[in-house]
C-alpha positions as semicolon CSV with decimal commas, in nm:
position;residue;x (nm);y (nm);z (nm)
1;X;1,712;-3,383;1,872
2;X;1,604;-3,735;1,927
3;X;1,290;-3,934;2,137
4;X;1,331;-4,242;2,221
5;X;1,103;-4,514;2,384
6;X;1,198;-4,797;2,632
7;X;1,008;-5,108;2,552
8;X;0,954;-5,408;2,778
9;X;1,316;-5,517;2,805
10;X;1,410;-5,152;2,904
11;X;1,572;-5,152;2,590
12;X;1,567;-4,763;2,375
13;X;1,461;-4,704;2,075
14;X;1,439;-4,415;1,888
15;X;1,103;-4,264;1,748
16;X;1,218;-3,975;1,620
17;X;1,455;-3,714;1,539
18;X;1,515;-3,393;1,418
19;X;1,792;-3,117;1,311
20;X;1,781;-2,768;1,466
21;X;2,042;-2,518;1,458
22;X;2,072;-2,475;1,810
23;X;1,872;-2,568;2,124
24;X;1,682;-2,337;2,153
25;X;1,254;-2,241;2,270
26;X;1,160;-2,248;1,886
27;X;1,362;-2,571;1,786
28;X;1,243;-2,741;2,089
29;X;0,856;-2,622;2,064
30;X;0,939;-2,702;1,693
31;X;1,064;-3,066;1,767
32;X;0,745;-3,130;2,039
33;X;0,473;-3,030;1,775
34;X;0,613;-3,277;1,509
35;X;0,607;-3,538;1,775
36;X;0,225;-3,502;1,889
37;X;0,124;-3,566;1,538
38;X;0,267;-3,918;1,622
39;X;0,230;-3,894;2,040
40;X;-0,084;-3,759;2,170
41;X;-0,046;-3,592;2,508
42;X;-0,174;-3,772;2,749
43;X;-0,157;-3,832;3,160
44;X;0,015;-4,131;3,144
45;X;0,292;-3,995;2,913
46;X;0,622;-3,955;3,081
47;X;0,906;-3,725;2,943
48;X;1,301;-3,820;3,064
49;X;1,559;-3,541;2,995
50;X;1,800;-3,374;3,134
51;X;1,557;-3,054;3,224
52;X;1,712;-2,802;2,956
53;X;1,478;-2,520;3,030
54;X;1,359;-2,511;2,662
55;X;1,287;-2,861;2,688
56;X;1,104;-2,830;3,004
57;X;0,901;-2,468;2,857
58;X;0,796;-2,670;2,554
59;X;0,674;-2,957;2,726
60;X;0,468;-2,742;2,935
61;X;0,311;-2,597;2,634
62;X;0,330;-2,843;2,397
63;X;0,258;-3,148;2,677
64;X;0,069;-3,032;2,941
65;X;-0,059;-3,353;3,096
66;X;0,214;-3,561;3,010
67;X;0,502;-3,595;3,304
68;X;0,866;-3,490;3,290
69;X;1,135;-3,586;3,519
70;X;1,506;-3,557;3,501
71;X;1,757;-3,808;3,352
72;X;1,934;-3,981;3,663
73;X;2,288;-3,925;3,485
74;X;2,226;-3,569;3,460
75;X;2,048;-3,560;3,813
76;X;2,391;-3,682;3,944
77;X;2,596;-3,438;3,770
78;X;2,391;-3,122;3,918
79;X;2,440;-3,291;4,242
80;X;2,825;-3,335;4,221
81;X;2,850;-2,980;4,042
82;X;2,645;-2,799;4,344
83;X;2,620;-3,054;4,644
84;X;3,015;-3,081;4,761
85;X;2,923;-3,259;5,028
86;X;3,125;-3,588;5,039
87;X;2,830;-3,954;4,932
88;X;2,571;-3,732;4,834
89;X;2,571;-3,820;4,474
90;X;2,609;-4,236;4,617
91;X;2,296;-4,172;4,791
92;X;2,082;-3,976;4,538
93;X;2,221;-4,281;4,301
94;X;2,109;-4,552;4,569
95;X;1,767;-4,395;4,617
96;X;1,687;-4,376;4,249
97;X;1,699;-4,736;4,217
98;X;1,460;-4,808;4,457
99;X;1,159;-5,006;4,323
100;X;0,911;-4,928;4,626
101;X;0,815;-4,649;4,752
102;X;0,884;-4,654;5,099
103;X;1,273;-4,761;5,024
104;X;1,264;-4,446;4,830
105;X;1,157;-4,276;5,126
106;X;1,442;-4,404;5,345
107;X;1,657;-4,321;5,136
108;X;1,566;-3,975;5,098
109;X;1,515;-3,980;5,488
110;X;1,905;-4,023;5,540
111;X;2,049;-3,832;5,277
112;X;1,838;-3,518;5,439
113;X;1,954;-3,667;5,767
114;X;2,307;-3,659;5,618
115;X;2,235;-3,266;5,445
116;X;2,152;-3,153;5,776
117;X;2,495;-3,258;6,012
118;X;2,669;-3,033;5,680
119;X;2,418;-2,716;5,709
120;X;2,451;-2,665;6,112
């Protein structure tokens, strides 16, 4: 188990680590109460992973006002594994580089737009 930072060159480092026998609720929980002796929780404390449910049930309990969002590699994969649809995964790559809002929003906008010709 590893956390790592990004500093201002949106370089990573890591801050810390740990062994566990297996990922796992305890390990994790384990893991997250080590770190907030170094990392208070806070609002504007953001978590990146890839959404392992005893990642995300620890954070919850361990991090409750900090944020959590989903690696965009592992985003990707869940949305070749159960979105067949042919450019999704191009577009949900496209919109998570977007740097303002509203080109987020557009973004989104056609990939729904795109979803919806494939449901009807």
């Amino acid at each position: 188990m590893v956390a790592t930072a990004v500093d201002g060159n949106s370089n990573l480092y890591p801050i810390a680590f740990g062994v566990a026998d297996s990922e796992n609720d305890s390990s994790w929980e384990w893991f997250f109460i080590q770190l907030k002796k170094l990392i208070a929780d806070e609002e504007d404390l953001a978590f990146v992973s890839d959404k392992h449910f005893s990642i995300t049930k620890s954070l919850e309990k361990i991090y409750p006002l900090a944020s959590h969002g989903i690696c965009i590699h592992h985003l990707i994969g869940y949305v070749i594994t159960y979105h067949h649809v042919r450019g999704v995964a191009g577009m949900v790559a496209k919109a998570s580089k977007a740097y303002r809002v509203t080109e987020f929003e557009r973004l989104s906008k056609k990939y729904l737009r795109h979803q919806s010709r494939h449901w009807s």
